[in-house]
C-alpha positions in Angstrom: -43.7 3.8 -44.5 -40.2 2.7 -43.0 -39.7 4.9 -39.4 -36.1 5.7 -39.0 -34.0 4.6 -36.7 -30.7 4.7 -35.2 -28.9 1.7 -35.5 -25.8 1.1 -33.9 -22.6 0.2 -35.7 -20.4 -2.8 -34.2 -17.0 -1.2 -35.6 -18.0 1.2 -38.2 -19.7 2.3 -41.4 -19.3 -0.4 -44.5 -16.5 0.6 -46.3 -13.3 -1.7 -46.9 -13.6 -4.5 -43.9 -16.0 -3.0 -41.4 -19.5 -4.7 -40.6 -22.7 -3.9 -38.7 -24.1 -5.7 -36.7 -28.1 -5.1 -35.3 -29.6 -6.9 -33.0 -32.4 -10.2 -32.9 -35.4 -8.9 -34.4 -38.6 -10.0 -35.6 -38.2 -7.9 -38.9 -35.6 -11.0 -39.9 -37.4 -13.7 -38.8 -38.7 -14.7 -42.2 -40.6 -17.8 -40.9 -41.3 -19.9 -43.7 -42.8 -17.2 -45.5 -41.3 -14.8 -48.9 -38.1 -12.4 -48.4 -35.8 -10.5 -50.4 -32.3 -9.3 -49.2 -30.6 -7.1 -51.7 -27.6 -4.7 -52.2 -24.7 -3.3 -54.4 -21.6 -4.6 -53.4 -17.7 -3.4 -55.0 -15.3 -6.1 -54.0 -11.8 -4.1 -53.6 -9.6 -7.8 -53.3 -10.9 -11.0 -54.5 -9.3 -13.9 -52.6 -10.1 -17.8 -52.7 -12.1 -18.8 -49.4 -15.4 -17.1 -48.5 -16.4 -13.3 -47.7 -19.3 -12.7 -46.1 -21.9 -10.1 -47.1 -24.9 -11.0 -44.9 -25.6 -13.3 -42.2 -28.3 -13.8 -40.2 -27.5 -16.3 -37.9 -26.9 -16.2 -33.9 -25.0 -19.2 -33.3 -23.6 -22.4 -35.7 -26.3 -24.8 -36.8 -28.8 -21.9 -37.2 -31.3 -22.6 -40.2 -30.7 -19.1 -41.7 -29.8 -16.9 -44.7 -26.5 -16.1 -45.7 -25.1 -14.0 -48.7 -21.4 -14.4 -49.5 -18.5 -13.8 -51.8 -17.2 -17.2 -52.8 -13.4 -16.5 -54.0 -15.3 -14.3 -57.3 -18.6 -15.6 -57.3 -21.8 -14.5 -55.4 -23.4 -17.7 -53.8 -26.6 -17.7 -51.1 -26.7 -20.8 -48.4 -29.1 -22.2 -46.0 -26.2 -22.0 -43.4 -27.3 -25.4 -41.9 -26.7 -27.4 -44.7 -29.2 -28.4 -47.6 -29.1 -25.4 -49.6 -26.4 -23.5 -51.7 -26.9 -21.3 -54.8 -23.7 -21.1 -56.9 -23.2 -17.9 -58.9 -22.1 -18.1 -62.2 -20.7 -14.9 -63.6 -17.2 -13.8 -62.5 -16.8 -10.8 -60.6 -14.1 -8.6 -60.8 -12.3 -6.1 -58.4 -13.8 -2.4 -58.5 -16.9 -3.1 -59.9 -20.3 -2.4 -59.0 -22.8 -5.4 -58.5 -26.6 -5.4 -57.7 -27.1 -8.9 -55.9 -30.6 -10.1 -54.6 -31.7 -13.4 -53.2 -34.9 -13.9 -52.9 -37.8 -16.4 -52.0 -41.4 -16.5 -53.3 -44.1 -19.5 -53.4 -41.6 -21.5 -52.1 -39.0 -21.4 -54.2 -35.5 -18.8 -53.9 -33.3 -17.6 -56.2 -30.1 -15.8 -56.4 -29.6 -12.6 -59.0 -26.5 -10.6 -60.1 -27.4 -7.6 -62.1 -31.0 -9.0 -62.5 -29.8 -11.6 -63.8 -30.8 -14.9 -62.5 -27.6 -17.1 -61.0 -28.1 -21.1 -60.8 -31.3 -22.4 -60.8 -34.7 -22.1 -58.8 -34.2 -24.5 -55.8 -37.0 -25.0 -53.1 -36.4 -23.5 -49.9 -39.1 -24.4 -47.3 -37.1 -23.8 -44.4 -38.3 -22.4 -41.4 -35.9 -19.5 -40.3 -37.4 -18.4 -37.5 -39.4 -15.7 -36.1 -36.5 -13.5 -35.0 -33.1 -12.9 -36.0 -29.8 -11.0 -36.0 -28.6 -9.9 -38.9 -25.1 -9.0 -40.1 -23.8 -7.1 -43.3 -20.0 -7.3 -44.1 -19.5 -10.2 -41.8 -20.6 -13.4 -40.3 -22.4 -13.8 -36.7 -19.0 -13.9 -35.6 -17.3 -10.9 -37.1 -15.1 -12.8 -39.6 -15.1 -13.5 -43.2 -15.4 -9.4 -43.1 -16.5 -9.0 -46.8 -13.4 -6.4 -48.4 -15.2 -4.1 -50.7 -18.2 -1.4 -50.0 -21.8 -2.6 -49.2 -24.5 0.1 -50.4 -28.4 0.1 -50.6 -28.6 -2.4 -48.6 -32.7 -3.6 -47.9 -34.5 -6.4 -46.3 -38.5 -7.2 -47.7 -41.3 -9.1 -46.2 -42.2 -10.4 -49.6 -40.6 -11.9 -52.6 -39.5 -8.8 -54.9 -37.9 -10.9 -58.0 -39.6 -14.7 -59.2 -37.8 -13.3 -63.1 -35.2 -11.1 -64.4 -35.5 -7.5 -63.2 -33.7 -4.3 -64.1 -32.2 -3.1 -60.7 -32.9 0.6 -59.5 -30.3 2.8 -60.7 -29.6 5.0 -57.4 -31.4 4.8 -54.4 -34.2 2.4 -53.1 -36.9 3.6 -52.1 -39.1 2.3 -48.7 -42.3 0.1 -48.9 -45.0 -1.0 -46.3 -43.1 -4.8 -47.4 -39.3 -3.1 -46.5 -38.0 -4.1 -43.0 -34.6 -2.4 -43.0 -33.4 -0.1 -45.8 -29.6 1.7 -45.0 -28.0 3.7 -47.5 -24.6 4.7 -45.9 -24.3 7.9 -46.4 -22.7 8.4 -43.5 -18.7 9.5 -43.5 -16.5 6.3 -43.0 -15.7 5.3 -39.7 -19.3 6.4 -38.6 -20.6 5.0 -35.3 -24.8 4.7 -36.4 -26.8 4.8 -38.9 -30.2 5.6 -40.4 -32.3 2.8 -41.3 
């Protein structure tokens, strides 16, 4: 089971251009072992240039994961180089999307909908044994993705290897689920429940 805990917001809930951003832990630091980081995201403006909906890096030249808009497609890098998943659907404006990265044996892959996105690429990077981590923005608080960010969870294991159905509604917590926030909370919140 999960214990909940207060996590502190950096500028508010996640609607519109907001981000949160939680401290080094060792509940990010994937090593060079399986992960999954998923969420539903609804992009309110879709712009060329990059939007960033998770980041878990500290400082440039970090080997970690990052999840990102990229102008209407979803993409996942290794943020040092090496490693870049290109979506291939197009997004659109005011839509809700399931994405999901995730690496098992090995091998990572990128989802929207279920629905795989590029190809299996091997990813035995070593990221680490702790980690920040930040949703709607990168390490530096820019890029701030503009849309909502909901369900948002972090595993200890690989959840998808093949196409999945996504939950429809909440997710529910796992021994393997690190951090699970479903932002609930009113906009303009100043913590949340993990």
């Amino acid at each position: 089971a999960v214990t909940a805990t207060t996590i502190t917001v950096n500028v508010g809930a996640i609607p519109i251009d907001e981000y949160l951003d939680i401290a080094t832990s060792s509940n990010f630091g994937f090593g060079t072992g399986e992960f999954t980081v998923e969420c539903y995201i609804k992009t309110t403006t879709i712009a060329a240039g990059t939007k960033v909906i998770c980041d878990f890096r500290s400082a440039v030249g970090d080997a970690a994961a990052q999840l990102v808009l990229n102008g209407n497609t979803i993409q996942y890098n290794r943020t040092n180089g090496g490693i870049t998943i290109n979506g291939t659907t197009t997004l659109l404006v005011d839509t809700w999307y399931h994405v999901a990265v995730s690496r098992t044996a090995g091998v990572v892959r990128l989802y929207l909908d279920g629905v795989q996105q590029g190809t299996d690429t091997a990813d035995v990077t070593n990221y680490g044994t702790t980690r920040p981590l930040y949703i709607g923005s990168d390490y530096t608080g820019s890029n701030n993705f503009a849309g909502y960010i909901d369900e948002f969870r972090v595993s200890n294991i690989g959840r998808y290897a093949t196409a999945f159905t996504p939950r429809n509604g909440m997710f529910q917590g796992d021994i393997n689920t690190k951090l699970l926030l479903h932002f609930d909370e009113s906009q303009g919140a100043t913590s949340v429940q993990d």
